[in-house]
C-alpha positions as CSV (number, residue, x, y, z in Angstrom):
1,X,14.0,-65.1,-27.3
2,X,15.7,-62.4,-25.6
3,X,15.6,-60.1,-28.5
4,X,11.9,-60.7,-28.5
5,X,11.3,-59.6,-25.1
6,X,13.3,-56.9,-24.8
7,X,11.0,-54.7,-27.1
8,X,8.0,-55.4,-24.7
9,X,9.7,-54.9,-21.6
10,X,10.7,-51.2,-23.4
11,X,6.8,-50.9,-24.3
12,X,6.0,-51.5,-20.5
13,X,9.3,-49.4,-19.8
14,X,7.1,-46.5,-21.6
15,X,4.2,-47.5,-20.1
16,X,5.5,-46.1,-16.8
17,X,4.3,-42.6,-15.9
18,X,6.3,-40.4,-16.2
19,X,6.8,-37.7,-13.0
20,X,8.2,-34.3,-14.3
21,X,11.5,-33.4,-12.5
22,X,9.9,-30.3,-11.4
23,X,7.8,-32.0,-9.2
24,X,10.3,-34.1,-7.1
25,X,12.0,-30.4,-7.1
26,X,9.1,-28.7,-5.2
27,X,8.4,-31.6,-3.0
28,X,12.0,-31.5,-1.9
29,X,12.0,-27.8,-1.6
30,X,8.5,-27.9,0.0
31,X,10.4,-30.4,2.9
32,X,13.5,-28.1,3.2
33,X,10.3,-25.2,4.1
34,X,8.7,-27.3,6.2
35,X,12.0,-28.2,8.2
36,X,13.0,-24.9,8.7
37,X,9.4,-23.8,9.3
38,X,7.4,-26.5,10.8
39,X,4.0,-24.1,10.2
40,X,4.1,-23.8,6.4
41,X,1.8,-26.8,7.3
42,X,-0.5,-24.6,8.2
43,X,-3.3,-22.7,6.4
44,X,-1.7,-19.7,6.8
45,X,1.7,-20.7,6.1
46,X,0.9,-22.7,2.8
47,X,-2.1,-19.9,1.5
48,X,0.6,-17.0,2.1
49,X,2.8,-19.3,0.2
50,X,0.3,-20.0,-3.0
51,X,-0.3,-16.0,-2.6
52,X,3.1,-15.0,-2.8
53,X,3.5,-17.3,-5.7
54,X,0.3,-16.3,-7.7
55,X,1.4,-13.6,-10.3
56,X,4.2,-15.4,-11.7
57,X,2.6,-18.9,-11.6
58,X,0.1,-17.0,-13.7
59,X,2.6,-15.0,-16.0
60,X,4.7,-18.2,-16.5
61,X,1.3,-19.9,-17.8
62,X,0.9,-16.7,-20.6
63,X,4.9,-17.3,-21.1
64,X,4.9,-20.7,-21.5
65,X,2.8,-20.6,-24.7
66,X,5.2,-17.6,-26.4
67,X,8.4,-20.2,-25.6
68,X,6.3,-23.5,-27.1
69,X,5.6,-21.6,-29.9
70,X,9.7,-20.8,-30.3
71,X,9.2,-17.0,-29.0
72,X,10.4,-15.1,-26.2
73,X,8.4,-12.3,-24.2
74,X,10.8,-10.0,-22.1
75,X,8.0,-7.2,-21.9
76,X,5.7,-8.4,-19.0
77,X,7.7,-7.3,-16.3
78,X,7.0,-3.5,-17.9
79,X,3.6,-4.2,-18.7
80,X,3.1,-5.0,-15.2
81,X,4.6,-1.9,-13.8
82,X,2.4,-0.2,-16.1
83,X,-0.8,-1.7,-15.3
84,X,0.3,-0.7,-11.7
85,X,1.2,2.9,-12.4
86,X,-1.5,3.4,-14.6
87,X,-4.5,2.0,-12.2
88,X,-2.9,4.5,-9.8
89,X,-3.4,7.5,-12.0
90,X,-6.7,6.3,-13.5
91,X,-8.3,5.7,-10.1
92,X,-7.4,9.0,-8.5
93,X,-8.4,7.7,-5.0
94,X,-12.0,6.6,-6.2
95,X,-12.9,3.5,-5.0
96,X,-15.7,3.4,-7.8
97,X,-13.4,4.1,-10.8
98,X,-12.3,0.3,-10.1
99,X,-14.8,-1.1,-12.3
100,X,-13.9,0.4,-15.6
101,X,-10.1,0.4,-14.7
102,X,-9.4,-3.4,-14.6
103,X,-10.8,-3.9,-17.7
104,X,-9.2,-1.0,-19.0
105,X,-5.8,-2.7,-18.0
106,X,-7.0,-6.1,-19.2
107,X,-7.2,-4.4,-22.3
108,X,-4.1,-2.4,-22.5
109,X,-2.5,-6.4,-21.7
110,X,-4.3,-7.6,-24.8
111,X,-3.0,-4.8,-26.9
112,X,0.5,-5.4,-26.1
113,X,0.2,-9.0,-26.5
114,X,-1.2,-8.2,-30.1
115,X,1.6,-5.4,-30.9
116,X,3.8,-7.8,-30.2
117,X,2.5,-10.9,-32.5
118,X,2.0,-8.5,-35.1
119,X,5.7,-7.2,-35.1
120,X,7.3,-10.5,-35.0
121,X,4.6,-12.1,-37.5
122,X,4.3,-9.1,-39.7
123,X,7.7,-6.8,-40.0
124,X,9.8,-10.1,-39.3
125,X,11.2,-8.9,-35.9
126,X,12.8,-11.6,-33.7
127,X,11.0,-12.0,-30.8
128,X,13.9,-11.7,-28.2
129,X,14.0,-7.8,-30.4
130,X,10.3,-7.4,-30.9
131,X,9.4,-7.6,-27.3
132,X,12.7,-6.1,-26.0
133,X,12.0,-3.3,-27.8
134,X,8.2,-2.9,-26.0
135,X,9.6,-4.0,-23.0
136,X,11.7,-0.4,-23.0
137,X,8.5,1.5,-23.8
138,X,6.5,0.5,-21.8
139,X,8.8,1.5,-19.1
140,X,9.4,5.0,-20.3
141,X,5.5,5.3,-20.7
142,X,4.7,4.2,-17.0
143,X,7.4,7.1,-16.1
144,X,6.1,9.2,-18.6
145,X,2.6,8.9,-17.4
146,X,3.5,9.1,-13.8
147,X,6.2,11.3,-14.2
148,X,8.8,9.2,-11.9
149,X,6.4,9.3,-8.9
150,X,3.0,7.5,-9.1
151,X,0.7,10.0,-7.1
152,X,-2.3,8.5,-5.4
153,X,-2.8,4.9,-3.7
154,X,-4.8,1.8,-5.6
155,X,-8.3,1.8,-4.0
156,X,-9.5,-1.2,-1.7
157,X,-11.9,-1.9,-4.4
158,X,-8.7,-2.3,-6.5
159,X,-6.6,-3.7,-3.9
160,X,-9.4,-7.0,-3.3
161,X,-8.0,-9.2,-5.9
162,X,-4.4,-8.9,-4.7
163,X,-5.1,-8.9,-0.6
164,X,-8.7,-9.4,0.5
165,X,-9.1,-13.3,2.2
166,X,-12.3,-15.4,2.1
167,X,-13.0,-16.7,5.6
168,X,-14.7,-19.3,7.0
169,X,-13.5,-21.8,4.6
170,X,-13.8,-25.7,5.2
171,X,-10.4,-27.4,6.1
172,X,-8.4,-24.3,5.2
173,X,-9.7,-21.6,7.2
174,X,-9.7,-18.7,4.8
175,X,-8.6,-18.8,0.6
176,X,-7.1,-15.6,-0.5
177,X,-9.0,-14.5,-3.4
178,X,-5.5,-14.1,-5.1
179,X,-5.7,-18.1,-5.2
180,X,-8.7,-18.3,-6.5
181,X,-7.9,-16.2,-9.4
182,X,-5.0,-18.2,-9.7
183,X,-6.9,-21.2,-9.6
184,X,-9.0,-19.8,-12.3
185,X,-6.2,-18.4,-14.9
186,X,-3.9,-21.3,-14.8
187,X,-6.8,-23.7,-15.3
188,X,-8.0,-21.6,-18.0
189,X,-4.4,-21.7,-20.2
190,X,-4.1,-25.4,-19.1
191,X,-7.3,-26.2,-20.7
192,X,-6.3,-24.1,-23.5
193,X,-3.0,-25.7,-23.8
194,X,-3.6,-29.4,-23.6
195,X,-7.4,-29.9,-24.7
196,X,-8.2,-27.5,-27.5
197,X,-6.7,-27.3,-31.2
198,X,-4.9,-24.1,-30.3
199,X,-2.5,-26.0,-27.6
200,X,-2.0,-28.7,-30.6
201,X,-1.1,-25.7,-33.4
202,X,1.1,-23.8,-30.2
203,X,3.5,-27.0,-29.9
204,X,3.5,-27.5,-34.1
205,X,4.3,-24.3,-34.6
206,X,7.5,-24.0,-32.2
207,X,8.8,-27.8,-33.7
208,X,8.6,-26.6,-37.3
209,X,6.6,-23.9,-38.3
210,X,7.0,-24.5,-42.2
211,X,5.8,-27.9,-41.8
212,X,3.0,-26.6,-39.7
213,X,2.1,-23.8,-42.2
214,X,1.7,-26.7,-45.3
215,X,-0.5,-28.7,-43.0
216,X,-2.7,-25.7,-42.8
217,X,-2.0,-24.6,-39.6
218,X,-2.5,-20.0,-39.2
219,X,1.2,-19.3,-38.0
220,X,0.8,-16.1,-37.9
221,X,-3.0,-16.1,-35.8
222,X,-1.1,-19.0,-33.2
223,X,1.8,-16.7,-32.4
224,X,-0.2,-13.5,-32.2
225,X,-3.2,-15.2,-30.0
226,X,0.0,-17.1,-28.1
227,X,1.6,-13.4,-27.4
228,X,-2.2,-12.0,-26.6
229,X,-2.6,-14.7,-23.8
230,X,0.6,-13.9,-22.3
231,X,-0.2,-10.0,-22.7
232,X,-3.3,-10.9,-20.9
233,X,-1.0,-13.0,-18.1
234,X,0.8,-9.6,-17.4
235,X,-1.8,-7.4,-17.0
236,X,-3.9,-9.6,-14.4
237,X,-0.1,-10.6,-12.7
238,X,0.1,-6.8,-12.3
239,X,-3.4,-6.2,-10.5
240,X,-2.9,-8.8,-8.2
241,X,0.9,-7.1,-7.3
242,X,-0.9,-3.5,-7.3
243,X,-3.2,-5.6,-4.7
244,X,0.0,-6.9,-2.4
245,X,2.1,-4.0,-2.4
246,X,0.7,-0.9,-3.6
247,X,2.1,1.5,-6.2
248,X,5.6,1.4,-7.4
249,X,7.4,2.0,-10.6
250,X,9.6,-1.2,-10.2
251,X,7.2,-3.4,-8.9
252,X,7.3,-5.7,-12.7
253,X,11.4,-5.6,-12.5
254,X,12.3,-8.9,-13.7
255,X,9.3,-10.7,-13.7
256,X,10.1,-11.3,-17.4
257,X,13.2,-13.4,-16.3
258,X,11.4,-15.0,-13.2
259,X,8.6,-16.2,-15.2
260,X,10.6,-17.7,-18.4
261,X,13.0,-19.1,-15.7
262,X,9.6,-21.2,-14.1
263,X,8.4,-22.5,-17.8
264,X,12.1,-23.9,-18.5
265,X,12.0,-25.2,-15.1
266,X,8.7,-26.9,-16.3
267,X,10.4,-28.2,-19.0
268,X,9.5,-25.9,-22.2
269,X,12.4,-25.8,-24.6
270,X,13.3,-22.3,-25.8
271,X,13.6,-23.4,-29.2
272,X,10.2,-24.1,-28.9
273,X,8.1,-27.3,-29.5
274,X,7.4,-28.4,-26.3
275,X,6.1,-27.1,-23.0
276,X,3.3,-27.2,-20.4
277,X,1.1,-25.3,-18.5
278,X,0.9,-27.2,-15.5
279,X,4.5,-27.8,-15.5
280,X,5.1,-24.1,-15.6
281,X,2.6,-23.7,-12.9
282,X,4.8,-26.1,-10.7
283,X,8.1,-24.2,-11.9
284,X,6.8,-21.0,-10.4
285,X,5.9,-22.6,-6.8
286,X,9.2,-24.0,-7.1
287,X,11.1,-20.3,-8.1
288,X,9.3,-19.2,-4.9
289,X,10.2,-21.9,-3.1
290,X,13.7,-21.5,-3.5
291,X,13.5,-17.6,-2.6
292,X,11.5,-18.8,0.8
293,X,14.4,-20.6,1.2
294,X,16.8,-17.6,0.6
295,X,14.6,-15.7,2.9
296,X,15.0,-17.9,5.2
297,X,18.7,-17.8,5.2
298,X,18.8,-14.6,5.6
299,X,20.8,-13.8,2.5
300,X,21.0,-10.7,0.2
301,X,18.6,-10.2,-3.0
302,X,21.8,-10.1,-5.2
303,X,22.3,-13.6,-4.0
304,X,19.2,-14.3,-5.3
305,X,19.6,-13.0,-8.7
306,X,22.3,-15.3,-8.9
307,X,20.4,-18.2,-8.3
308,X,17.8,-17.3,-10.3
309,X,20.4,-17.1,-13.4
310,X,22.3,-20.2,-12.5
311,X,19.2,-22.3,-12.1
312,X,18.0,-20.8,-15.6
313,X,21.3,-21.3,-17.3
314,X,21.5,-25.2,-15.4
315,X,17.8,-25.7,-16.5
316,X,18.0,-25.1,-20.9
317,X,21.1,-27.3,-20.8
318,X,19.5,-29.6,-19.1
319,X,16.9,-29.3,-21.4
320,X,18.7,-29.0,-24.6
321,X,20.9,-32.3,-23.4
322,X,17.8,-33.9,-23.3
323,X,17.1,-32.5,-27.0
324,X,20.7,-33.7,-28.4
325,X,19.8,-37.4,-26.6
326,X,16.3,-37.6,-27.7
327,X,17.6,-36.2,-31.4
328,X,13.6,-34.1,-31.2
């Protein structure tokens, strides 16, 4: 009788939901905040917060579907120094000029994206290589095309989606618009993710992509649109960083890193077949959480490198112990 019941008490057992470590992670770190700063509770400490965190909760949401589909892209940190470099130079000081220079660097964001899918589907280029590779030319074209000093400033026009604040908000006071576009993106690639076919294809693809390809499935138009959408991530990452801080040829310096760090934090596997978008979304807020924490300390960037690699390094075995347990 025994033996009978165990199996049921492991169905209800599964039953359970199940909370995402990274969750419990921010809530803790979230605490730690508010302990050593009892006003992140309010508007303007938690908005400032969910600003600072918006670019790389949005590049870690194009990331996350590169790494689920068994990829790597190390060339969105570039990409957004060049989207930052070239708005600069495009603009000239116009405030008008705006308007055909976002999409403009939308568009360059897509066309990296599909360089890079086409490389790695086409000539047979590891990703890791593939995007390495771009990730070096696209810095030596922002340098090129600045020539080592961006002249000019971004435009308030430009500068709205990374600073302007909407006021007179219910409840919260004011929303920057920063978080709304947030809001916006990450809901966008969730929806993507987890309630179309193309979220279903992403995760086939990364477990076993010949398997994937018999049961009909386009690898190669997966992994290019999965490296578009995170092309795409980069390029509106970068306009809302042009928006905080203005022009600067390292402003995208390891953002790659930051980003993949947040999606493995999430829970993707870098061998690809699993990962989420919300989960990446939560691994960014965490990443900054912990660097509010450093801030707060008082300690020195390179000390924050160094946790930024240990928690990567502590996060994929984590996950790949996980893996050798689960035998997926």
């Amino acid at each position: 009788m025994t033996d009978r019941a165990d199996p049921s008490g492991a169905r209800e057992r599964r039953r359970l939901p199940q909370i995402n470590p990274v969750w419990v992670l921010l809530a803790a770190l979230i605490a730690a905040i508010i302990f050593m700063n009892p006003g992140f509770v309010e508007p303007t400490g938690y908005m400032n917060f969910l600003k600072r965190a918006a670019p790389l909760a949005i590049l870690a949401a194009g990331q996350v579907y590169v790494i689920t589909s068994g990829g790597f892209d190390l060339s969105v940190g570039s990409l957004i120094t060049l989207v930052v470099v070239g708005s600069s130079m495009l603009t000239n000081n116009d405030p008008a000029a705006t308007y055909w220079v976002v999409p403009v660097m939308l568009g360059i964001g897509v066309g990296v994206g599909a360089i890079n899918g086409l490389i790695v589907c086409f000539l047979r280029v590891p990703s890791l290589i593939a995007t390495l590779g771009m990730m070096i030319t696209l810095n030596g074209l922002a340098f090129l095309w600045s020539g080592g000093a961006p002249r000019g400033y971004l435009p308030d026009t430009f500068r709205f989606f990374g600073r302007e604040l909407i006021r007179d908000v219910p409840l919260v006071r004011f929303i920057p618009v920063s978080v709304i576009v947030l809001v916006v993106v990450v809901g966008l690639f969730a929806w993507l993710m987890h309630r179309t076919n193309l979220g279903r294809q992403v995760h086939a693809i990364g477990d076993n992509p010949v398997a994937a390809r018999l049961a009909g499935v386009a690898v190669n138009r997966v992994r290019i649109t999965a490296f578009v959408l995170s092309g795409l991530s980069g390029a509106i990452a970068g306009i809302l960083l042009g928006g905080f801080a203005g022009v600067s040829t390292d402003v995208g310096t390891g953002y790659e890193l930051q980003a993949i760090t947040a999606a493995v934090l999430g829970g993707a596997q870098l061998l690809g077949g699993r990962g989420s978008v919300p989960a990446a979304f939560g691994g960014a807020l965490a990443l900054t959480a912990i660097f509010t924490l450093l801030n707060f300390l008082g300690l020195p960037q390179p000390v924050r490198q160094v946790v930024q690699g240990l928690i990567l390094i502590a996060a994929v075995a984590l996950a790949m112990h996980r893996r050798k347990q689960t035998g997926t």
